[in-house]
C-alpha positions as CSV (number, residue, x, y, z in Angstrom):
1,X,223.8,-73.5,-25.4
2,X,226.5,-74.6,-28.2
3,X,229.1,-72.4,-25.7
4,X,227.9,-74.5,-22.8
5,X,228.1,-78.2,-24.8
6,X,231.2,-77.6,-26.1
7,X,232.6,-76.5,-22.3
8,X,231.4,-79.6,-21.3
9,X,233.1,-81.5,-23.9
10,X,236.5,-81.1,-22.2
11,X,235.2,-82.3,-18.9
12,X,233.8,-85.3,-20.2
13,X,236.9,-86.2,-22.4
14,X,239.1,-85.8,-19.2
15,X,236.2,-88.4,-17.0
16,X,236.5,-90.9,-19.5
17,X,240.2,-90.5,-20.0
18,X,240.5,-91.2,-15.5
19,X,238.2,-94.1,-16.2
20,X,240.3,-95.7,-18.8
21,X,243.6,-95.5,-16.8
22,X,241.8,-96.2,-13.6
23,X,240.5,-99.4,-15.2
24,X,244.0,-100.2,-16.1
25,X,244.9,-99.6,-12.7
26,X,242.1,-102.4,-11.0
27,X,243.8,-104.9,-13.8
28,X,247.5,-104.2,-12.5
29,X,246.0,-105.2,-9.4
30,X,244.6,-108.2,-10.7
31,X,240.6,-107.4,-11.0
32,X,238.4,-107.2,-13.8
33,X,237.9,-103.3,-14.6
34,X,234.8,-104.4,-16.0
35,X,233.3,-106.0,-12.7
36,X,234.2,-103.0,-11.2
37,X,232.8,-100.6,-13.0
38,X,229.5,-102.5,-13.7
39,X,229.5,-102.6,-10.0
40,X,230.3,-99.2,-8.8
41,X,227.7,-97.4,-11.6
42,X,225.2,-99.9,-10.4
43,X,225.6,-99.3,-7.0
44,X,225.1,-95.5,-7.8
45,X,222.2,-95.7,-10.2
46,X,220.9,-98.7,-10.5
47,X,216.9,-99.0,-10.0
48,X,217.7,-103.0,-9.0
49,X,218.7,-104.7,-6.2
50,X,220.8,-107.9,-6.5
51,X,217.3,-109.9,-6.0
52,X,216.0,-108.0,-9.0
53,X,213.7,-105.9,-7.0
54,X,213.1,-102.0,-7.4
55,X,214.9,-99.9,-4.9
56,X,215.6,-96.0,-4.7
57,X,218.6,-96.4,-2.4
58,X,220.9,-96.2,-5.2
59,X,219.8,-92.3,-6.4
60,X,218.5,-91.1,-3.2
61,X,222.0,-91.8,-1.5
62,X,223.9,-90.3,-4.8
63,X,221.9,-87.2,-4.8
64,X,222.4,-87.0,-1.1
65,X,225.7,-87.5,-1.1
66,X,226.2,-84.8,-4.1
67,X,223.7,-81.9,-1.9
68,X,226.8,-80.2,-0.1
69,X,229.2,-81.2,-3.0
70,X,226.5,-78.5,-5.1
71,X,226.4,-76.1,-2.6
72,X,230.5,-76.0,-2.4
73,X,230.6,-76.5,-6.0
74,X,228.6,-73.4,-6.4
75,X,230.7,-71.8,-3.7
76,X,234.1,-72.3,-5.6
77,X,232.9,-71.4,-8.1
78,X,231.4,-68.2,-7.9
79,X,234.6,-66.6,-6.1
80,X,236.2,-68.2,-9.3
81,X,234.1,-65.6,-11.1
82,X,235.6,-62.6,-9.2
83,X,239.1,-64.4,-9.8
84,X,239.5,-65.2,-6.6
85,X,240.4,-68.9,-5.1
86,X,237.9,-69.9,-2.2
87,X,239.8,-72.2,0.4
88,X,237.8,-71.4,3.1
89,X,234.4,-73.6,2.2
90,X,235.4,-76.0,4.7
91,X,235.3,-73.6,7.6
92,X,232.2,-71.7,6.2
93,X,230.2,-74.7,6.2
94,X,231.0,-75.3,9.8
95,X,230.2,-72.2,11.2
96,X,227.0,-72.7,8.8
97,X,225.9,-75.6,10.0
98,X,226.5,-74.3,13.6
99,X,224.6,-71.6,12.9
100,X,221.3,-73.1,11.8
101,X,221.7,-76.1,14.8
102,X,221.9,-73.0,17.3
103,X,218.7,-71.6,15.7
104,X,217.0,-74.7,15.8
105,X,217.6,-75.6,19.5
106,X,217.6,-72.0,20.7
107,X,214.6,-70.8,19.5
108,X,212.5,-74.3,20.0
109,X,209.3,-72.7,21.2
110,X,209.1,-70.8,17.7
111,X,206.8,-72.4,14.5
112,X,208.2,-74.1,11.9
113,X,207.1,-71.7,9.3
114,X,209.2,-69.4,11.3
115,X,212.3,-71.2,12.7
116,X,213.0,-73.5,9.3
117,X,213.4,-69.8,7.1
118,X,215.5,-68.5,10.2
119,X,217.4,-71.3,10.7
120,X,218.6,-71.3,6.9
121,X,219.3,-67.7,6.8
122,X,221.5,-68.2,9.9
123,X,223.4,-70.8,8.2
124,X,223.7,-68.3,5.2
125,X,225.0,-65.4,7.4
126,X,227.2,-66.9,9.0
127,X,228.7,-68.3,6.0
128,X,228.7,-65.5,4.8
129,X,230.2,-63.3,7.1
130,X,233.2,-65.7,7.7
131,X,233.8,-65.7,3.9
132,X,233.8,-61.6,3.9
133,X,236.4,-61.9,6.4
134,X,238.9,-62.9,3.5
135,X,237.3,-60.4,1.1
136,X,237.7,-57.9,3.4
137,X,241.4,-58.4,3.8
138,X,241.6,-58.9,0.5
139,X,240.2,-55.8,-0.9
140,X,241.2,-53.3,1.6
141,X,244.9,-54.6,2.4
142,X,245.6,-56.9,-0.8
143,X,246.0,-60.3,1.8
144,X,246.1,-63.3,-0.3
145,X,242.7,-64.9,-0.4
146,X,244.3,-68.4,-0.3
147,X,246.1,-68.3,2.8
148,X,243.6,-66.2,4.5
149,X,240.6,-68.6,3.9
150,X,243.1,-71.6,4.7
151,X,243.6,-70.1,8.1
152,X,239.8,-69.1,8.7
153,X,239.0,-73.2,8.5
154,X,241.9,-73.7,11.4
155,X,239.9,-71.1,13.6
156,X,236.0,-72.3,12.1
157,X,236.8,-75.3,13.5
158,X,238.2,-75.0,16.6
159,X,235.4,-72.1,17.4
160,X,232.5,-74.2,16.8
161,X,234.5,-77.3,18.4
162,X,234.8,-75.1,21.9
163,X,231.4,-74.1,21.4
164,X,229.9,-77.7,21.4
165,X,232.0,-79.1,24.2
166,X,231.5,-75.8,26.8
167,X,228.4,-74.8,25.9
168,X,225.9,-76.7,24.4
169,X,226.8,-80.3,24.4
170,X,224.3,-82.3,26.5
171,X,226.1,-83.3,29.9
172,X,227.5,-86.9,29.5
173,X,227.2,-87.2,26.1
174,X,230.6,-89.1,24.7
175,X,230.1,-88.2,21.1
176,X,231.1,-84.5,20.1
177,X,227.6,-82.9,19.0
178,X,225.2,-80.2,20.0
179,X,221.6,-80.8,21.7
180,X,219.0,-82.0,18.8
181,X,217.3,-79.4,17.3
182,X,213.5,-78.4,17.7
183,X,211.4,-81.1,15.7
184,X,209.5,-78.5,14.3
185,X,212.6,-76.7,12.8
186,X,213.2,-80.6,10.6
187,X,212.5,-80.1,6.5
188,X,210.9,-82.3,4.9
189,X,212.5,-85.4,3.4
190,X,212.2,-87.1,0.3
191,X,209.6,-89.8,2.0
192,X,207.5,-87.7,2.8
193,X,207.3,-85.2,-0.3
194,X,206.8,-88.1,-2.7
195,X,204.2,-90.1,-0.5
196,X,201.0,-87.9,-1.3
197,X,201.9,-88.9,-5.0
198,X,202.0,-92.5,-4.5
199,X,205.5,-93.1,-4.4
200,X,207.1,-95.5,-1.8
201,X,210.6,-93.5,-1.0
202,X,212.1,-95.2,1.8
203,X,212.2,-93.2,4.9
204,X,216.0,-94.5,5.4
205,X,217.1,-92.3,3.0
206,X,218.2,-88.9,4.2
207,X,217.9,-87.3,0.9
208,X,215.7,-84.2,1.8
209,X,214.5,-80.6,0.5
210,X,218.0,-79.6,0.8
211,X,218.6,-81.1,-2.2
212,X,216.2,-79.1,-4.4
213,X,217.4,-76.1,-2.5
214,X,220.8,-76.7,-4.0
215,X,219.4,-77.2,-7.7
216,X,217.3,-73.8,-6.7
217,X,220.6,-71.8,-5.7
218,X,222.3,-73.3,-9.0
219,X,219.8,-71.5,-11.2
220,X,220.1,-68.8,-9.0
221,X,223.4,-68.3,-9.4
222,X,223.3,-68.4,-13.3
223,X,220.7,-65.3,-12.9
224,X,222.8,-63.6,-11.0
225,X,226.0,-63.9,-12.5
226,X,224.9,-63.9,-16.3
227,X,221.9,-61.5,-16.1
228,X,222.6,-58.8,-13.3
229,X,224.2,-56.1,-13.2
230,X,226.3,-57.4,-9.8
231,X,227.0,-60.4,-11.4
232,X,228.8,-58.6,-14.6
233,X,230.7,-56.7,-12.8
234,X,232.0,-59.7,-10.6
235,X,232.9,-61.4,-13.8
236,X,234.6,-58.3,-15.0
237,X,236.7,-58.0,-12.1
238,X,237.8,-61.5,-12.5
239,X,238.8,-61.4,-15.9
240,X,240.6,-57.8,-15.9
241,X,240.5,-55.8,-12.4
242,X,242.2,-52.8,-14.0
243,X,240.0,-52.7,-17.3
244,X,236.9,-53.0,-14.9
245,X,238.1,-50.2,-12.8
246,X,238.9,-48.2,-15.5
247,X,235.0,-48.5,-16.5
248,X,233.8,-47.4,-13.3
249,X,233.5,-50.6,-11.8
250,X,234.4,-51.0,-7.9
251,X,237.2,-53.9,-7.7
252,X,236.9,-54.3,-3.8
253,X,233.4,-54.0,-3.2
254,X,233.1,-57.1,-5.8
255,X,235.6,-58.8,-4.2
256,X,234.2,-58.6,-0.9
257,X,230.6,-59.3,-2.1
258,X,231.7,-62.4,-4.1
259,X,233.6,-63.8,-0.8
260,X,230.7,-63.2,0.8
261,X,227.9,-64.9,-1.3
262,X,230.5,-68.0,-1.8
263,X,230.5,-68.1,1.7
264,X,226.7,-68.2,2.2
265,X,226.5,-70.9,-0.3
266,X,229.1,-73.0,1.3
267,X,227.2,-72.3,4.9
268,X,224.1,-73.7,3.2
269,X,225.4,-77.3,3.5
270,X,224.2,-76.6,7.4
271,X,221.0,-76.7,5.9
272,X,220.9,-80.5,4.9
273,X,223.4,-81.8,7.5
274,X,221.5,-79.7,10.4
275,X,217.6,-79.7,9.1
276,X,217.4,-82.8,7.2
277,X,219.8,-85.3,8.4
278,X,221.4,-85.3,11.7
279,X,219.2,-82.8,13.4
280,X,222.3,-81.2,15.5
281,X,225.3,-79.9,14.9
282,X,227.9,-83.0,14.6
283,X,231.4,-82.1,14.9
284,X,233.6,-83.4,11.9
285,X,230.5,-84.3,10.1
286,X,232.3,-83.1,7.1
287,X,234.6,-85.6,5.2
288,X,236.2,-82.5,3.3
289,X,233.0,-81.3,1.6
290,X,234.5,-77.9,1.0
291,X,237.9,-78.9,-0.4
292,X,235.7,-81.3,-2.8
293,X,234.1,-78.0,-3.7
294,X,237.0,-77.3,-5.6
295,X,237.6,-80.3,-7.1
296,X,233.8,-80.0,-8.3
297,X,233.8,-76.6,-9.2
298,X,236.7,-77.0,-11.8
299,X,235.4,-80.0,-13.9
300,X,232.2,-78.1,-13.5
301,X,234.2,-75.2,-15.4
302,X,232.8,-72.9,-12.7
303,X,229.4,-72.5,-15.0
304,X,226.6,-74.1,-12.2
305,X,225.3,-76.7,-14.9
306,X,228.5,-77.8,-15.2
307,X,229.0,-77.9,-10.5
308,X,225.3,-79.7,-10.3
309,X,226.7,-82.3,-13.3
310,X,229.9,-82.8,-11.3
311,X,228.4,-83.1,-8.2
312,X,226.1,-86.1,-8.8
313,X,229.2,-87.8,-10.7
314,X,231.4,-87.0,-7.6
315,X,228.3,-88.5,-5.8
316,X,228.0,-91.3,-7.3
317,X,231.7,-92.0,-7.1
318,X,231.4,-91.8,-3.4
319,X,227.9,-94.2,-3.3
320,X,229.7,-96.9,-5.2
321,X,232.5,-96.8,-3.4
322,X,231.3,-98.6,-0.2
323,X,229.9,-101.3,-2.5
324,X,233.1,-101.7,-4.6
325,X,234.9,-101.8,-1.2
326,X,232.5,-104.5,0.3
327,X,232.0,-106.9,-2.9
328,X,235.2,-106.5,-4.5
329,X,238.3,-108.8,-3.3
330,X,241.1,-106.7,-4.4
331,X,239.9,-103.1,-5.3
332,X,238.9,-100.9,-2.0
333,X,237.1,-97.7,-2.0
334,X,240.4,-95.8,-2.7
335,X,239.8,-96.4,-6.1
336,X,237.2,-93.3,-6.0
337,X,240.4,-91.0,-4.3
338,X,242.3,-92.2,-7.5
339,X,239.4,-91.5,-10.4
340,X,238.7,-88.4,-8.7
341,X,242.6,-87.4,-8.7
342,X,242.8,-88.2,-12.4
343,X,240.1,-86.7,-13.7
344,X,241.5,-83.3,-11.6
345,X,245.0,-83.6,-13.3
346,X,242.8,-84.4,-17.0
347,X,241.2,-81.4,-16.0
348,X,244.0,-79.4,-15.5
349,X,245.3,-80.5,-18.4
350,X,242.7,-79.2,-20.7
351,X,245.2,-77.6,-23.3
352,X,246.2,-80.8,-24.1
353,X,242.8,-81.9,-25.1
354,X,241.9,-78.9,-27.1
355,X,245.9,-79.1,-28.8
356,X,244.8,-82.3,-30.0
357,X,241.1,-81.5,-31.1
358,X,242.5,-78.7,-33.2
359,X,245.0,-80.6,-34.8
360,X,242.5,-83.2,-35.5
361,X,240.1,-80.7,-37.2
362,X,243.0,-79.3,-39.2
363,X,244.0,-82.3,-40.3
364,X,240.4,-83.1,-41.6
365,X,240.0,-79.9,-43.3
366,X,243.6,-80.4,-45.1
């Protein structure tokens, strides 16, 4: 648990530090950093309206917003373990999403019991199998990861575009999406979880079981990776492939079975998109969840405490945006682009942090 704090520490250091020069930025610009700020964390968490009266929208749209950025997050992550860079989130997560919307509106006549479970595990697969498409190429002809998963989005995308506009787009329809999905294959939002307990969530809200899916799959992924026996040897490959084939341990079978479990967790953002929000497939529906993945992933320091913490921040970023862009004269949404780049390069620049730490310590004791 100390281990864990003290990884955090760094990430935290390096928020702060983006929110610091990000304030000085709003007051080169001629706003009030602190009218911001009060505004944008607010807007994010806040359990207050502007007429003082209770509201959810604040969390439920955060945590929805920070559902894919989980999954991703996770997704990153994971093949960070195995020491390999996941590029290709973006393009699982489409042929994901696709996935489970074919389910849902193939297989109509089916229960719910039945279709929701199938409809998930197709948006798993085929996540899956497009991120062991890079593993494979990986392990058996050493292909760089990085420019195979790059491409693999190029061809997700224009797949699953084709797809939609040949085959299953209803006849007429101007906007770029599949036929809706059975209504029995929808999970269950937050509105209607909460109501036998009493509690008014608003049924605008598309926060939705996908949500505690993602929290599921993060404690998941801690099991596996910290106490299994495929999860040690995925972390061994990633920090010494020749020491952990020297114990016995097969380098390529871990490379193409973390590839391929990163790429069912990114293809879970289907899931939430498909089941619980839009119930289709939407083309472009994704504003670069899987690229975010990364950025979540590294000031989660890979560890999925660490992804679920940076996802709500990243989250909340994105929530408060709209209202900072909307209330604030000078300051527009970008201003989440920019904290989000600088707490990346703080990030990056961890060493610098821990240089200075030390020194302080050292200083202390002498």
């Amino acid at each position: 648990m100390k281990t864990l704090l003290r990884e955090l520490l760094f990430p935290l250091i390096a928020v702060l530090a983006a929110f610091v020069i990000g304030g000085l930025v709003v007051l080169a610009i001629g706003d009030n950093p602190f009218t911001v700020y009060r505004l944008l964390i607010s807007s994010a968490f806040g359990l207050y309206d502007a007429m003082g009266n209770f509201t959810w929208d604040n969390w439920g749209y955060t945590l929805f917003y920070a559902t894919p950025l989980i999954f991703t997050g996770l997704a990153v992550s994971l093949s960070f373990k195995c020491g390999l860079l996941n590029i290709g989130a973006e393009g699982q997560l489409y042929v994901g999403a696709f996935a489970a919307a074919w389910v849902g509106f193939t297989l109509n006549g089916w229960p719910g019991f039945v279709l929701i479970p199938l409809a998930m595990l197709a948006a798993m697969l085929a996540g899956g199998f497009w991120g062991a498409i890079p593993g494979v190429l990986k392990a058996r002809f050493g292909s760089h990861e990085v420019i195979n998963t790059i491409m693999l989005n190029f061809i997700a995308v224009g797949l699953v575009s084709y797809l939609t506009q040949s085959r299953y787009k209803i006849p007429g329809d101007a906007i770029m999406q599949t036929k809706p999905i059975a209504e029995q294959a929808h999970i269950a939002r937050f509105s209607t979880l909460l109501s036998p307990l009493g509690i008014h969530f608003p049924e605008r809200i598309p926060l939705s079981v996908a949500f505690l899916l993602a929290l599921l799959m993060g404690f998941l992924v801690w099991v596996f990776l910290w106490k299994t026996k495929w999860g040690y040897e995925i972390r061994a490959v990633g920090q010494n492939p020749s020491a952990a084939e020297y114990g016995g341990i097969s380098v390529q079978k871990q490379i193409i079975l973390a590839m391929a479990l990163s790429g069912a967790l990114a293809g879970m953002v289907g899931i939430g998109e498909v089941l619980g929000y839009r119930y289709r497939y939407y083309h472009d529906f994704s504003p670069g969840y899987g690229f975010a993945g990364i950025a979540v992933a590294l000031l989660g320091r890979n560890h999925p405490v660490g992804v679920v913490l940076a996802a709500i921040l990243f989250g909340a970023l994105n929530r408060g945006g709209l209202f900072v862009d909307i209330f604030t004269d000078k300051v527009s949404k970008d201003l989440v682009q920019v904290l989000q780049g600088i707490i990346i390069l703080f990030v990056a620049m961890e060493w610098m942090f821990r240089r200075m730490i030390l020194r302080k310590t050292v200083t202390a004791k002498a």
